[in-house]
TORTORLO-984130 format. One record per atom (N, C-alpha, C): residue in three letters; y, x, z. Coordinates in steps of 0.2 Angstrom, whole numbers, padded with zeros to 4 digits, always signed. Layout:
alaYXZ/...
This chain:
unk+0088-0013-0014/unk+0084-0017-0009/unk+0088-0019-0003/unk+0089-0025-0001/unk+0091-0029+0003/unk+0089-0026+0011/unk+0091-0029+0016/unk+0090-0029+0023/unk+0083-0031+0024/unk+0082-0037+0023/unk+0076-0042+0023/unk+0073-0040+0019/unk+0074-0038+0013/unk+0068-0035+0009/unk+0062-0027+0014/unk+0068-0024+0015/unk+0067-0018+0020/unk+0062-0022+0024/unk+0064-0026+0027/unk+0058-0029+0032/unk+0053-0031+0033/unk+0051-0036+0026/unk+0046-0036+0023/unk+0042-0032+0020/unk+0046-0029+0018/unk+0039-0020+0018/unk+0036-0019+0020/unk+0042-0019+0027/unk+0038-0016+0033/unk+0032-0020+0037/unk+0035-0024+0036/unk+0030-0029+0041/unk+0023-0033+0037/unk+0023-0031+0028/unk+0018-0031+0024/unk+0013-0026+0026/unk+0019-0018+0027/unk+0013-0013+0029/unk+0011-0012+0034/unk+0013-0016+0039/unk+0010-0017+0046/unk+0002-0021+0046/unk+0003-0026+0041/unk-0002-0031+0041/unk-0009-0027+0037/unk-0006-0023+0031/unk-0009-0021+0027/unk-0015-0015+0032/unk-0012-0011+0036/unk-0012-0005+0041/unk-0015-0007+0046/unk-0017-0016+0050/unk-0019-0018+0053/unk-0016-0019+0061/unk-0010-0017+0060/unk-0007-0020+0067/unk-0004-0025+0068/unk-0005-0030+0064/unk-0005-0036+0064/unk-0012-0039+0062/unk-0016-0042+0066/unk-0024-0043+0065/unk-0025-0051+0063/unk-0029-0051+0059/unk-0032-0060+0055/unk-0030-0064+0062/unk-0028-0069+0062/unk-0029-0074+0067/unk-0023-0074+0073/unk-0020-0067+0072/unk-0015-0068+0076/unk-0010-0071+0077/unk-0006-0074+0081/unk+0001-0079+0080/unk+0007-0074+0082/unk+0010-0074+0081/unk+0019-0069+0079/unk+0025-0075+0079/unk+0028-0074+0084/unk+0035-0075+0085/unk+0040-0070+0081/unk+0045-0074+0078/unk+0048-0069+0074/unk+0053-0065+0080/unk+0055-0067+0084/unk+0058-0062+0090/unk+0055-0059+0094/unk+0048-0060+0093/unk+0044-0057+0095/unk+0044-0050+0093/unk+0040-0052+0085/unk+0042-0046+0079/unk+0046-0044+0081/unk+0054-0047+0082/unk+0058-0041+0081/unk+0059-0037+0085/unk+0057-0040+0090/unk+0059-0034+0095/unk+0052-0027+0094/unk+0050-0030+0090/unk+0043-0026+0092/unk+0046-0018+0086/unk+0049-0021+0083/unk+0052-0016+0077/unk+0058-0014+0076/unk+0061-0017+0084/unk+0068-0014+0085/unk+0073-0017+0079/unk+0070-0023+0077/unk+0077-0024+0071/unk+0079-0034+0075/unk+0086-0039+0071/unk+0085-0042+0075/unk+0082-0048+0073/unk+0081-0055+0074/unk+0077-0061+0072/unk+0076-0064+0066/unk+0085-0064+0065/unk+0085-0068+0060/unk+0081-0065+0051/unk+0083-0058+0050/unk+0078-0056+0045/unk+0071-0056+0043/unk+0070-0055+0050/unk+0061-0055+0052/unk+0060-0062+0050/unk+0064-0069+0053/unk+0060-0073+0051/unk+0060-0075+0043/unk+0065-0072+0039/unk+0068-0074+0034/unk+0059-0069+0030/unk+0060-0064+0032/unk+0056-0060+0029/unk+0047-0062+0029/unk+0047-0067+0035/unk+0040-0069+0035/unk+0041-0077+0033/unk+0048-0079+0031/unk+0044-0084+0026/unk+0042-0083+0019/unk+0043-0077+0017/unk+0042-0075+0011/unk+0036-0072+0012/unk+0034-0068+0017/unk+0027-0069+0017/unk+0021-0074+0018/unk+0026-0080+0021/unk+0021-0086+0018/unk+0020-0090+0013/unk+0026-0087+0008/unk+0025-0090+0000/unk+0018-0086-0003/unk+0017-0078+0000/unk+0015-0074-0003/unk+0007-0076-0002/unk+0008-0082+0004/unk-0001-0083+0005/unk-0004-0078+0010/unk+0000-0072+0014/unk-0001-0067+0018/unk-0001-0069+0027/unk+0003-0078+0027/unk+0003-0076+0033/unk+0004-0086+0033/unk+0005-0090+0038/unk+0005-0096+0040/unk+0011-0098+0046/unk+0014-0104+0042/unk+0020-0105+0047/unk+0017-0109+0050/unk+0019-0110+0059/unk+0015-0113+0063/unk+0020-0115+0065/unk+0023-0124+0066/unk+0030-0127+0069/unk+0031-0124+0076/unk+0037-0122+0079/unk+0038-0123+0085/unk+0032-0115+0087/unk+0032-0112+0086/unk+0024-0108+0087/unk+0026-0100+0086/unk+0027-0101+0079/unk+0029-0093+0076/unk+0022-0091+0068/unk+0019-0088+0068/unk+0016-0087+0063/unk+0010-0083+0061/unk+0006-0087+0059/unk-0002-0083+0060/unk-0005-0079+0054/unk-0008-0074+0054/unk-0010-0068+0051/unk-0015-0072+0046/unk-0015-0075+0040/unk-0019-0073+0036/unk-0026-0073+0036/unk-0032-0073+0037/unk-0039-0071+0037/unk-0041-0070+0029/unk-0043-0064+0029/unk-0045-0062+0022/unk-0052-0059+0024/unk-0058-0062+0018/unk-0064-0061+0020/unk-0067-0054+0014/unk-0073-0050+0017/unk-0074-0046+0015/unk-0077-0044+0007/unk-0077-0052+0005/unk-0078-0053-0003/unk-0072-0054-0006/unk-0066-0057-0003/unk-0059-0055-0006/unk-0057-0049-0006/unk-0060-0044+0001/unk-0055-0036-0001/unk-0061-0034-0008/unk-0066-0033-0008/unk-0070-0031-0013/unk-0069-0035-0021/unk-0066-0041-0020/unk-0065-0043-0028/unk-0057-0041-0028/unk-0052-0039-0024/unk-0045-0036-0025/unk-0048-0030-0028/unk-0052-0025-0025/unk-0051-0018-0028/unk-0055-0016-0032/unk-0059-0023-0035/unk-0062-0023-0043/unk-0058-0023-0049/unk-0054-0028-0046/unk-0047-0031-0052/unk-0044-0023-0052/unk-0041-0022-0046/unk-0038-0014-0046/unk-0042-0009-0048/unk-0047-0008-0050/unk-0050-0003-0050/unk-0050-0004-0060/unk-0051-0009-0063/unk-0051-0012-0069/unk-0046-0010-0071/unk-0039-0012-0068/unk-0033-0010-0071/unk-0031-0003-0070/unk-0031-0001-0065/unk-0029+0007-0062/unk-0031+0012-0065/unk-0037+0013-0066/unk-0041+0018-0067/unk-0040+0021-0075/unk-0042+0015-0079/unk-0039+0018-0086/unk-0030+0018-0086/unk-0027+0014-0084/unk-0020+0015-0084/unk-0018+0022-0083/unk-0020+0025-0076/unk-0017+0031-0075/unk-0022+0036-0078/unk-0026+0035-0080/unk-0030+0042-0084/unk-0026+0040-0091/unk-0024+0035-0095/unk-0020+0035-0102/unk-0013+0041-0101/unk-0011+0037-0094/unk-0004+0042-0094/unk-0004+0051-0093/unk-0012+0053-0092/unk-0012+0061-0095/unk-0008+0063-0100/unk-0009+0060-0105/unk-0006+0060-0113/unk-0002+0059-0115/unk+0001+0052-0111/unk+0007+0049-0112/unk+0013+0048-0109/unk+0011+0052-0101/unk+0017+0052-0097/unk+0021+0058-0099/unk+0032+0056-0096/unk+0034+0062-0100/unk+0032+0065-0092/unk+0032+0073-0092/unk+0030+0078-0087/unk+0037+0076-0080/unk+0039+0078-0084/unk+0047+0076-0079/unk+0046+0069-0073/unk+0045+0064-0077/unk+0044+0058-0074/unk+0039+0058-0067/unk+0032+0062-0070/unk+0028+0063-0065/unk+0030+0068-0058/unk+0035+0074-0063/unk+0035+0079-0056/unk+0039+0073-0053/unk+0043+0069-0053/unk+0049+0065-0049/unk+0044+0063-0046/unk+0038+0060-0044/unk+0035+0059-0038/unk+0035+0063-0034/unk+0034+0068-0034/unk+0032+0074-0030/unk+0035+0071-0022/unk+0042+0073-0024/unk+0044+0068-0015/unk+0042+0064-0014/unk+0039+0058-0016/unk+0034+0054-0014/unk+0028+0056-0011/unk+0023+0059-0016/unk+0018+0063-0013/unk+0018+0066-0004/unk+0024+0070-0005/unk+0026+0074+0001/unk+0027+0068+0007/unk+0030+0064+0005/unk+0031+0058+0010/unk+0026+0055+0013/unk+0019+0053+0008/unk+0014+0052+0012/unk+0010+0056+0015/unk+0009+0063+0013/unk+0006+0068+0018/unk+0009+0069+0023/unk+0017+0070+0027/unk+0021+0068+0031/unk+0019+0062+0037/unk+0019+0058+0033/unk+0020+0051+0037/unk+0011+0050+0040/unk+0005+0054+0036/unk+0000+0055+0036/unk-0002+0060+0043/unk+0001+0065+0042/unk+0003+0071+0048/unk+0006+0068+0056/unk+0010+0062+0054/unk+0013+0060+0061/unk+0009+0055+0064/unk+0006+0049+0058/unk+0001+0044+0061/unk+0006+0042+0060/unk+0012+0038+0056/unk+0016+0034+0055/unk+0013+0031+0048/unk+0008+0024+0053/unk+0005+0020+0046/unk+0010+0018+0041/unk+0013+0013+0044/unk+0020+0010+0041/unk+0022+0013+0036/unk+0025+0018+0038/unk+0027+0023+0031/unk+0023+0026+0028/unk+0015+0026+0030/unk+0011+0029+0026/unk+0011+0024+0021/unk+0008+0017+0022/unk+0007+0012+0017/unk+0012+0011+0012/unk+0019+0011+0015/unk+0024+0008+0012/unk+0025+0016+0006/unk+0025+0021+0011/unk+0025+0027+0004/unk+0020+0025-0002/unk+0012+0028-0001/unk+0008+0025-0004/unk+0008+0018-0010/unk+0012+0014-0008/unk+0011+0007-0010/unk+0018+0008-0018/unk+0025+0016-0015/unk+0030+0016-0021/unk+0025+0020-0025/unk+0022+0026-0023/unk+0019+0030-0027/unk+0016+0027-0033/unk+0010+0021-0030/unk+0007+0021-0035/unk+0010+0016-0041/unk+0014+0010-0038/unk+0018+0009-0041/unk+0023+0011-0046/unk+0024+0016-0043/unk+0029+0020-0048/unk+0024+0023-0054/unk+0021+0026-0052/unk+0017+0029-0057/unk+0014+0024-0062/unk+0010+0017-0059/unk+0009+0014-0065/unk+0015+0011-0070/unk+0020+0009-0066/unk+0026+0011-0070/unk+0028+0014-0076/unk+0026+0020-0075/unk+0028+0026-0081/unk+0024+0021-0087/unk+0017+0018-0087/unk+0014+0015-0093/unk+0017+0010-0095/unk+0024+0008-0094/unk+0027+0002-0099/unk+0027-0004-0096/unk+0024-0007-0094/unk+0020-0013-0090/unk+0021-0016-0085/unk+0027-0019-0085/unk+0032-0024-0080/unk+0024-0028-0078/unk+0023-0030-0080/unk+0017-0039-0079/unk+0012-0034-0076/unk+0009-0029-0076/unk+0003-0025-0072/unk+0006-0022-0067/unk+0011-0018-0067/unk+0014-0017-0060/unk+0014-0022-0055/unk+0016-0028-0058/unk+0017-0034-0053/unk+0011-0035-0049/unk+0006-0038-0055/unk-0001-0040-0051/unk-0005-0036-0048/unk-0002-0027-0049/unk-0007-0024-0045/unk-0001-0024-0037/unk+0004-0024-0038/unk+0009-0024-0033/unk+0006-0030-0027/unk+0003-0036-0029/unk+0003-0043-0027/unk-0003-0043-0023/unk-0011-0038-0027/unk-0018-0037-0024/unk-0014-0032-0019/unk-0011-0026-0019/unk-0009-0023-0011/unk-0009-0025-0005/unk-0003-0030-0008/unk-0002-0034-0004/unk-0007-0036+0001/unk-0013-0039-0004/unk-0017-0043+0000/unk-0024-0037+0005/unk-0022-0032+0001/unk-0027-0027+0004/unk-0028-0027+0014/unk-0031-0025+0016/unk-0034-0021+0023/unk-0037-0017+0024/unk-0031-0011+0028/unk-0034-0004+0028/unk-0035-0003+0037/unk-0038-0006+0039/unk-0037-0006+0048/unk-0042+0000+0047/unk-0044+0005+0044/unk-0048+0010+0045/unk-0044+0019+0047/unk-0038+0014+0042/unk-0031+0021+0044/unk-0031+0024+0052/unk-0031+0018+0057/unk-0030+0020+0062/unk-0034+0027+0065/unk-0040+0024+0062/unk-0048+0029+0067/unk-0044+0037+0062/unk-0044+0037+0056/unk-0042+0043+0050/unk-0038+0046+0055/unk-0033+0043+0055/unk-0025+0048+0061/unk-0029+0049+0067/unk-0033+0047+0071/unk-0036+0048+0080/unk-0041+0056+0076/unk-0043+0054+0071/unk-0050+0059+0071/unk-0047+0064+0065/unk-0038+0064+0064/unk-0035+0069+0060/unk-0038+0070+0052/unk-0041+0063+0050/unk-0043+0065+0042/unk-0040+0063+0038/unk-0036+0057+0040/unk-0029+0053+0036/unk-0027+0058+0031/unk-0023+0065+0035/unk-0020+0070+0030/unk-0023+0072+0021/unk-0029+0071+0024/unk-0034+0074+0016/unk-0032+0068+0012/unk-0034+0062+0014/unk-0034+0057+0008/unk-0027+0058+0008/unk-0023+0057+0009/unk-0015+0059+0008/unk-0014+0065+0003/unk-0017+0070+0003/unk-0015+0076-0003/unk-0020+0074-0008/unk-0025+0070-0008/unk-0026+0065-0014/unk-0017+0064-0020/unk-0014+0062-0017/unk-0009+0061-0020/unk-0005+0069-0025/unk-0006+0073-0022/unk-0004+0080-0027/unk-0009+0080-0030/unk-0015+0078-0028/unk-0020+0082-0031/unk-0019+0078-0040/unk-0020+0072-0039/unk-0018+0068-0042/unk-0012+0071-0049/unk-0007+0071-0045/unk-0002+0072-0050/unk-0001+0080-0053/unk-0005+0086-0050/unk-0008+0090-0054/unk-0013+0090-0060/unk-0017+0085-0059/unk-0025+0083-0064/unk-0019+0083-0071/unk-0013+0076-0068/unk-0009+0074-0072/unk-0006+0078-0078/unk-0002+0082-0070/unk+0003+0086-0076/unk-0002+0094-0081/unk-0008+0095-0078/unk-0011+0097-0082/unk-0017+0097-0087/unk-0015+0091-0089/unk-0019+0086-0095/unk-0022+0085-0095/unk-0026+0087-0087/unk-0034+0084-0086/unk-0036+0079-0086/unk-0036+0073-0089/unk-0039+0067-0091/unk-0045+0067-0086/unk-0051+0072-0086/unk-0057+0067-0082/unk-0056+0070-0079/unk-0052+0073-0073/unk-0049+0075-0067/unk-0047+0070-0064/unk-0041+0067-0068/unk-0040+0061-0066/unk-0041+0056-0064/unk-0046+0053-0070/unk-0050+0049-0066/unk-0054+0051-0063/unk-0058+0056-0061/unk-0063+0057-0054/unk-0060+0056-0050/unk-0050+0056-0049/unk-0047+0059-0043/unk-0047+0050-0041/unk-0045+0047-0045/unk-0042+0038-0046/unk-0048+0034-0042/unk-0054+0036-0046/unk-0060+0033-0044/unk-0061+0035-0036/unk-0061+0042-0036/unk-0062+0042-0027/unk-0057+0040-0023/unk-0049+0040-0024/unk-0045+0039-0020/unk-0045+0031-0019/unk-0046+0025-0024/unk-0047+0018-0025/unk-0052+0016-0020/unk-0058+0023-0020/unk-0065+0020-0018/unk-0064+0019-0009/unk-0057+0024-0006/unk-0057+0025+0001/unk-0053+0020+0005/unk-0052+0016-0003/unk-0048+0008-0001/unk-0054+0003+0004/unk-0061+0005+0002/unk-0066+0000+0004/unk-0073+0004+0007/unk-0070+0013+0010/unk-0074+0013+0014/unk-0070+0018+0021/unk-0069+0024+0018/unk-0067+0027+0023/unk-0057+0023+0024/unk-0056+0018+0023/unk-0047+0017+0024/unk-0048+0010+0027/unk-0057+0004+0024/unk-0056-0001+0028/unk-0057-0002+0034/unk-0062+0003+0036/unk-0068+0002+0043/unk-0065+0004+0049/
């Protein structure tokens, strides 16, 4: 991954995490100062997030946040819940063990980043994790599309989680997860998948 790829992670999980809000206007030197890197990536990195449909170039101006309405977050996380849910409950059976314990540093890195109040790096851990995972299923074209609904998610409820120190729990969702896994519990799994998806659209939006 490139400089400006680095970027736009970052500056997706910022948007994704809500410190960047609908409607707002952003200078790319603005940006960058605001994340200590220099100009010219940031803006390279937000024109790519206006191919992505995430954000609006504005001539002469700088670049406005997106407005995503509360029947688009809820029809992303039906799509997502349609794909995700049986995906990673099949990989009980199918994943090799090996593959799965390889998350574990991941895991680790969002209870961490979870712990610090570092959304940024919570979102962006979170966003390899589950990627990767869906991954181990074979399935280049589904990783991508659920890659792309991420994308388009809003979690501006992370902020209240880290003030009132609950962020952590949904964050060890993530082990809990990859134990159900590596222990062949199938309908563990999915109760785990099912609640951890569900905190997309109550306790992670609001």
């Amino acid at each position: 991954m490139n400089y400006r790829e680095r970027v736009a992670d970052a500056l997706r999980a910022a948007l994704i995490a809500g410190q960047l809000l609908p409607g707002e206007v952003h200078s790319a030197p603005a940006l960058a100062a605001r994340f200590g890197v220099s100009a010219t990536p940031v803006r390279e990195a937000m024109l790519d997030l206006v191919r992505e449909g995430l954000v609006t170039a504005l001539p002469n101006k700088g670049f406005r946040i997106t407005e995503v309405t509360e029947r688009q977050l809820d029809e992303y996380l039906h799509i997502r819940a349609l794909i995700e849910i049986p995906t990673v409950t099949a990989l009980t059976s199918a994943a090799d063990p090996s593959a799965l314990e390889a998350l574990r540093p991941v895991a680790d890195e969002i209870v961490t980043t979870a712990a610090s109040g570092d959304l940024i790096g919570y979102v962006e851990a979170d966003r390899r994790f589950h990627l990767a995972l869906l991954a181990l299923a074979g399935n280049g074209h589904l990783v991508e599309v659920v890659g792309d609904l991420r994308k388009r998610s809003r979690l501006y409820g992370l902020t209240a989680l880290v003030e009132r120190g609950l962020l952590e729990d949904s964050a060890e969702e993530h082990h809990e997860l990859l134990d159900a896994l590596l222990a062949g519990d199938e309908e563990a799994v999915r109760e785990v998948m099912t609640r951890h998806l569900g905190h997309v659209r109550d306790l992670w939006a609001k």
